[in-house]
Structures are given as structure tokens and as C-alpha cells.
N, C-alpha and C positions, 0 to 999 in steps of 0.2 A: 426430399429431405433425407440426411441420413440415421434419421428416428420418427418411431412413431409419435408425434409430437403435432398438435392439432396446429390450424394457424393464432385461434385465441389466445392458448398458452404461448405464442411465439411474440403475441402484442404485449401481453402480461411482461413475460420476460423483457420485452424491448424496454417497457416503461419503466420495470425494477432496474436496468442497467442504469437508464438515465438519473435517476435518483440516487443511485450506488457513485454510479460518477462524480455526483455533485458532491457527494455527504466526501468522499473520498481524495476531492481534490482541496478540500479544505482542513481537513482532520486526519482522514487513513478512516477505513475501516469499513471502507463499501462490501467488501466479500463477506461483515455481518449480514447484508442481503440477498447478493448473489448467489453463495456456495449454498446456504439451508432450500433455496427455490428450485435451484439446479436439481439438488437432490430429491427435494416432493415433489416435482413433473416425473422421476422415475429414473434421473439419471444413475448409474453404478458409480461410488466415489471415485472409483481412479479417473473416471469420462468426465465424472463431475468439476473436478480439483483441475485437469489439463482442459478442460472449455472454460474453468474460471481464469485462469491462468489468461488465456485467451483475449478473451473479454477485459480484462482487466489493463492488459497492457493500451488496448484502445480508449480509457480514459488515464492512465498515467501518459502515453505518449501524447496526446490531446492538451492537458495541463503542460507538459512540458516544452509542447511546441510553445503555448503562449506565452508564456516564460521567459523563452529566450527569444521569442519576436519581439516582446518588452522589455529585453535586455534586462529582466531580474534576473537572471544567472548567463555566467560566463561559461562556455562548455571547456574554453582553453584553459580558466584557470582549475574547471573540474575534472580534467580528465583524467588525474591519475587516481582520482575518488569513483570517476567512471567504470575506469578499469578495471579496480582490487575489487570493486563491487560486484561486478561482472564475475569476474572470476570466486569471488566466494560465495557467490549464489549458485555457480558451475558445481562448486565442490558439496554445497548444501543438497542441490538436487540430486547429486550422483549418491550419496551417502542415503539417502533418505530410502532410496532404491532397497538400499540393504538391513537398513535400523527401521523400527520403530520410534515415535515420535512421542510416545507416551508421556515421556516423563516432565517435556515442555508445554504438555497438553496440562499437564497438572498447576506447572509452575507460573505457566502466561498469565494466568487469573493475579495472584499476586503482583508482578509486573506490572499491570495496564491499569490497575488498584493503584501504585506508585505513581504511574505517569499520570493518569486523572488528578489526585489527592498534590500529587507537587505541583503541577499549575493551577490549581483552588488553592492554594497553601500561601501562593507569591503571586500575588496580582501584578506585580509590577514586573514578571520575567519577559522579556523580551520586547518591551518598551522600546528597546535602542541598539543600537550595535553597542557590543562590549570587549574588552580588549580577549583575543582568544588564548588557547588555556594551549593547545599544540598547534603543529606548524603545520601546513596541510600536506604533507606527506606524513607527517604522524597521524594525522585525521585519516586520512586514507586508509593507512592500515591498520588503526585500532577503533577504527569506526563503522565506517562505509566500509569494508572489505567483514569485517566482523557479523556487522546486523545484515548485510547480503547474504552472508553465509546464514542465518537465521531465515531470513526470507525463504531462501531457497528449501532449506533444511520444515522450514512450518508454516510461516508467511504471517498467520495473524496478528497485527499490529505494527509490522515491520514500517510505514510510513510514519508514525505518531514516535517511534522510537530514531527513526530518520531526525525529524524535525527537534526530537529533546535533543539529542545529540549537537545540531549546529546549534540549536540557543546555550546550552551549557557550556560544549567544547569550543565549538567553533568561537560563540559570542555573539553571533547573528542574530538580530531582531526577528519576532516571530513570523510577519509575512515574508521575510527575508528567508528564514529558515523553510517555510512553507515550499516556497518555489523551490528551492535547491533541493528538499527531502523527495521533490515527486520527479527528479531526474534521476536521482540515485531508486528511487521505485519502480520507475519504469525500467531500468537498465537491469535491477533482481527480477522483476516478472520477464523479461523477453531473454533471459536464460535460461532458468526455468520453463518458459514455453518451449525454447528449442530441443529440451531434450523429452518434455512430454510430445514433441513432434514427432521424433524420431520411432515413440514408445507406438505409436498410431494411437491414444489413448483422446483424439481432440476431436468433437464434432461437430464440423466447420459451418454449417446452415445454422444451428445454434450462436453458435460462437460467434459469427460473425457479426447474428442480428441484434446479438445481446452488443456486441464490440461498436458498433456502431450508436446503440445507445448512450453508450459510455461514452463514444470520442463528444456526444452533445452536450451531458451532463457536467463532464469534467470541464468543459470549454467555459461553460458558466458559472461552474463553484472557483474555477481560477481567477477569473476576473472578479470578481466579487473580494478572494483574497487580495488582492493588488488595489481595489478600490476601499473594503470596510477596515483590513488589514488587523490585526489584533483584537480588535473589541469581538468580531466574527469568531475567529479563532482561535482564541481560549475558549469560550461557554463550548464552544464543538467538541474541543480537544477533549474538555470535560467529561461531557454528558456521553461521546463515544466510547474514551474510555471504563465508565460507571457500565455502560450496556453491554461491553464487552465481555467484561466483568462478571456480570450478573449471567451471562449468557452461558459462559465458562462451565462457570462453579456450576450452575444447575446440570448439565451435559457432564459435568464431570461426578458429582457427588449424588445427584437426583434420580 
């Protein structure tokens, strides 16, 4: 291994991925579990944040595969939402290099309190496809190239704000939105990994065994969206963002 890291904690970890997976492929917001575990095994945050990175792309690429083996999302019509994403989480991680992230650490708390509280607010949002609001090249770059750059730049939340995005903008039903938010997820975390790769900051006996738990987890929180589809994913969307929330504020104010 290339830490000192018992095999016990390697099981622990396996099984927090898995669950991280699930919780993550239906809602966003697995790296609530991953990143605080990372860190108490004794990881140093930069090793921590680029093996979560890691890990993380093995249950969004997992959801995403199944997605498009069920043909809930079309890669041809996403590609240019693929792209700017790609590229704005390029820019989020190279910036973040140089900035502190302070002041998003402050602000997220409020934010993920919005996106909680407006889908408790509208039980009836994403019931159906609805006509959309821009044209997917304007989604692309004032969406998905936008909240990539965020991703990149901080990451927490970034799938929950994927999926507000195609219900509101796009107009997408919510397991609809679900699928399409964990393409554009995957595509900000494997940018992000590549340039924590570069940094040598990833510890790959870790990562991979956590990554592997995720590709199981997310396999199964996806289908689950595509079979419960909205009744699922609102209460998640919820209570996610309420803990995120909660989690926030305390680490920021406590």
C-alpha cells in the first residue's frame, strides 16, 4: 500500500464508498461521507480531496454508464454541455491551485439551504418534462460550464445543483434530470482528477479500493432512480441537502 493504512480500515472505507455511491447517485452529496473518513484514517487534505476525487469518479462513471446503456441520456445531444463542463472544472481546478476557497465555504451553507427548502417548497417540480427556459447551447454555457467551474473550483454540492439546473432550466423531469446531472458529474470530477494526478497528490491502493466501492453503490442508487424516479428523489434531494447544510454551518461557525 502506499500508506500506512490497516486492511480493516481498507474494508471500512470500501463499505463507506459503497453507500457514498448510492446516496450520490440519486441526490449528489456522497463526498458528505467520503472526504471527513479520508481525513480521520489520517489522510493530509490535499491526498485527501485528490483520492476523493478519485473514488468519486468510479461511482459518477458507474451511474453514468447505466444511463446511457438505458438510453436516459443521449451523449450526442450532451456534448457540447460535456465539453464547457470539462473545461470549466479545467479552469476551477487550476484557479483553486492559486485562491483560497474560503468565501464559498461560507456561502455553500446558504445555497444547499435553497436547493433543499425549493424542492420541499414544490412538491410538484419535476413531475414531467416542461418546456425549457434556454436552448442547449445556452445551457452549456451558462450552466454546465458555470457549476463545472464550481465543481472544480470546491466541488460540494455540485451534482444537486447539476440536477436543479435541468429541472428549472432545462425543464427536465426529475429522474430525467438525475441521469443527465451525474454525466455532467462525472465529466467535473475526471478533470479535476487529472490535474490532482499530475500534482502526484492521489493514493492509488486507497483510491482505487474506495473507487471500486462506488462503481457498486452507484450502480444501484441509479437504477433505483430510473425505477422509484421522483418519489425517491426529492425526500433525498432533501434531507441531503438539510445535512449538508447543517454540516457546513457547524465546521464553519462551531
Amino acid at each position: 500500500m502506499d500508506m500506512a493504512i490497516g486492511y480493516e480500515l481498507v474494508a471500512i472505507l470500501f463499505c463507506v464508498a459503497i453507500l457514498a455511491g448510492f446516496i450520490d447517485a440519486i441526490a449528489g452529496g456522497g463526498g458528505l461521507l467520503t472526504l471527513p473518513v479520508l481525513l480521520a484514517v489520517g489522510l493530509p487534505p490535499a491526498q485527501a480531496l485528490a483520492t476523493n476525487k478519485l473514488q468519486s469518479c468510479g461511482g459518477s462513471f458507474s451511474a453514468s454508464l447505466y444511463f446511457v446503456q438505458k438510453r436516459a441520456v443521449s451523449l450526442k445531444e450532451q456534448r457540447l454541455s460535456i465539453l464547457l463542463t470539462f473545461l470549466g472544472a479545467s479552469a476551477g481546478t487550476l484557479l483553486i491551485l492559486f485562491l483560497q476557497a474560503d468565501f464559498l465555504r461560507l456561502l455553500l451553507p446558504v445555497l444547499t439551504i435553497c436547493v433543499g427548502l425549493y424542492f420541499l417548497l414544490t412538491p410538484t417540480l419535476g413531475e414531467k418534462d416542461k418546456h425549457r427556459r434556454l436552448s442547449e447551447t445556452h445551457f452549456a454555457i451558462f450552466c454546465a460550464m458555470l457549476i463545472g467551474f464550481y465543481d472544480g473550483f470546491f466541488g460540494p454540492g455540485a451534482g444537486s445543483f447539476y440536477a436543479l439546473a435541468y429541472v428549472t432550466i432545462a425543464g427536465f423531469n426529475l429522474a430525467k434530470a438525475t441521469a443527465h446531472a451525474k454525466v455532467l458529474n462525472f465529466t467535473s470530477n475526471l478533470a479535476a482528477l487529472l490535474f490532482f494526478i499530475v500534482g502526484g497528490k492521489v493514493l492509488w491502493t486507497v483510491g482505487l479500493v474506495m473507487l471500486t466501492g462506488q462503481f457498486i453503490g452507484a450502480r444501484l442508487g441509479a437504477k433505483m432512480v430510473l425505477s422509484k424516479g421522483k418519489k425517491l428523489i426529492r425526500p433525498m434531494l432533501i434531507i441531503v441537502s438539510t445535512i449538508m447544510s447543517i454540516k457546513l454551518i457547524y465546521e464553519n461557525y462551531f
